[in-house]
C-alpha positions as CSV (number, residue, x, y, z in Angstrom):
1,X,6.3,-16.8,-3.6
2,X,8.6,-14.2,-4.8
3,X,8.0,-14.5,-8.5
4,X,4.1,-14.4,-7.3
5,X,4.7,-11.2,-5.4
6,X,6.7,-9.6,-8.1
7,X,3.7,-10.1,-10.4
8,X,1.5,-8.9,-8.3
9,X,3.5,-5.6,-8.3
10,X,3.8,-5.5,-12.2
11,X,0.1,-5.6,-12.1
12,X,-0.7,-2.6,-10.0
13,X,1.9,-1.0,-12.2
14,X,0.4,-1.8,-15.4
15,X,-3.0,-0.7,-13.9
16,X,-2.1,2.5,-12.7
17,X,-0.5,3.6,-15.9
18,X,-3.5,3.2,-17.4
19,X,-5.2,6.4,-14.7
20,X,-4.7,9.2,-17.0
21,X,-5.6,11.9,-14.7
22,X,-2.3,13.1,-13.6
23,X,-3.7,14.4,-10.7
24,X,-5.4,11.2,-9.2
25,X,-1.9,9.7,-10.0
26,X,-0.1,12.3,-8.1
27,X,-2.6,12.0,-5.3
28,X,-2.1,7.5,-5.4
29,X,1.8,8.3,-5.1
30,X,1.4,10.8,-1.9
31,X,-1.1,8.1,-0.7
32,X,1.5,5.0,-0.9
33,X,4.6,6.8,-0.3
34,X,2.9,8.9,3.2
35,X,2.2,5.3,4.1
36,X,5.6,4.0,3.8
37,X,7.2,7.1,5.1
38,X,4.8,6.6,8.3
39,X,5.4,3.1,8.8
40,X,9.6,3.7,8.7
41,X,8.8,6.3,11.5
42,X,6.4,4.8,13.5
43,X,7.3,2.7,16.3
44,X,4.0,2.4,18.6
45,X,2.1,-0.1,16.5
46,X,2.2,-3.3,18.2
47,X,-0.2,-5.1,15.4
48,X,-0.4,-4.4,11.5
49,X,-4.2,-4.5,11.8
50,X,-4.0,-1.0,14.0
51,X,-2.7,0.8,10.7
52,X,-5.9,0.0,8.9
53,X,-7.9,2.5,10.1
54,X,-5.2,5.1,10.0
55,X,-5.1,4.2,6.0
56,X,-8.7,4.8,5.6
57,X,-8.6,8.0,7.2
58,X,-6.0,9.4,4.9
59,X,-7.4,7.8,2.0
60,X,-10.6,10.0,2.9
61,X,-8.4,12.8,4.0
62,X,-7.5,13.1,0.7
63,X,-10.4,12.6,-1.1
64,X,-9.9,9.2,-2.6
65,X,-12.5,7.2,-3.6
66,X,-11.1,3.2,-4.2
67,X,-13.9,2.5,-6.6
68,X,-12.6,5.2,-9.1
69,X,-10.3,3.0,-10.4
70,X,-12.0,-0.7,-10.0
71,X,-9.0,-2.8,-12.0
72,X,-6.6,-0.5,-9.8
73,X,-7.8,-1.3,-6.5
74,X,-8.0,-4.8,-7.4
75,X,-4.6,-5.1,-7.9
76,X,-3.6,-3.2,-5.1
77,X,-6.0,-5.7,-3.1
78,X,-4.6,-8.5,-4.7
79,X,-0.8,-7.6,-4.0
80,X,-1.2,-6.9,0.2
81,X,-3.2,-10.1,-0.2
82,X,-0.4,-12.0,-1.0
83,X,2.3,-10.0,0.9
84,X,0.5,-10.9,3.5
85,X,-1.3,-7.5,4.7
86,X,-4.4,-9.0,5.4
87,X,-3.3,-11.1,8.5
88,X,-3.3,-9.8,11.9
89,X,0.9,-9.3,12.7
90,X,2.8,-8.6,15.8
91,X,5.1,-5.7,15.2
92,X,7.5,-6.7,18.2
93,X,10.7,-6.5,16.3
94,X,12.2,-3.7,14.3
95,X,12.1,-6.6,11.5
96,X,8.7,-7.0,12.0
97,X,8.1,-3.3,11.3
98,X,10.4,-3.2,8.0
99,X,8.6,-5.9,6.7
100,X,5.1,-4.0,7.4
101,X,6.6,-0.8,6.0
102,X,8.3,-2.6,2.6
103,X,4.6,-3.7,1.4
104,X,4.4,0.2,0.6
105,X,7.5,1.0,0.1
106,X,7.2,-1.9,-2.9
107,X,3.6,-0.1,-3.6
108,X,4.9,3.3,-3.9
109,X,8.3,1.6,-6.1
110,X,5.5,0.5,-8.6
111,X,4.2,3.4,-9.7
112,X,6.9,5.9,-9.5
């Protein structure tokens, strides 16, 4: 599963060096690195589907639009797919909350 995952990141890497508008890249970074920086610091999510809507409202806040970038936000998809985003999870335990906040941290890693 680890090889699988590690893929998955490589392919949201290779699809966002291909964004050549520096300034959509910039805004992607902010986008996955506020999220990671937010989940390290935040301790009153008790389920990883709460931060969902809290995503989409900083993804509007900032103006992104996901289908800009189709083969993108595919990947992205395709990698919290299989890190396991999409399932409803408990954050009861501090572990629980570092693995929630590594998805992004991993993300934002990708694309630096």
């Amino acid at each position: 599963e680890e090889a699988i995952l590690a893929a998955k990141l490589q392919n949201v890497s290779n699809e966002y060096s291909k964004i050549e508008n520096k300034l959509d890249r910039v805004l992607i970074y902010k986008l996955f690195s506020g999220a990671s920086e937010y989940l390290k610091n935040s301790k009153h999510l008790k389920n990883t589907s709460q931060f969902d809507p809290i995503l989409g409202r900083v993804q509007s806040s900032y103006g992104w639009a996901r289908d800009k970038y189709p083969d993108f936000t595919d990947a992205v998809s395709e990698y919290l797919v299989t890190a396991g985003y999409d399932e409803p999870r408990k954050l009861e335990t501090q572990e629980d909350r570092d693995w929630f906040q590594s998805i992004f941290e991993s993300l934002t890693g990708a694309i630096k």
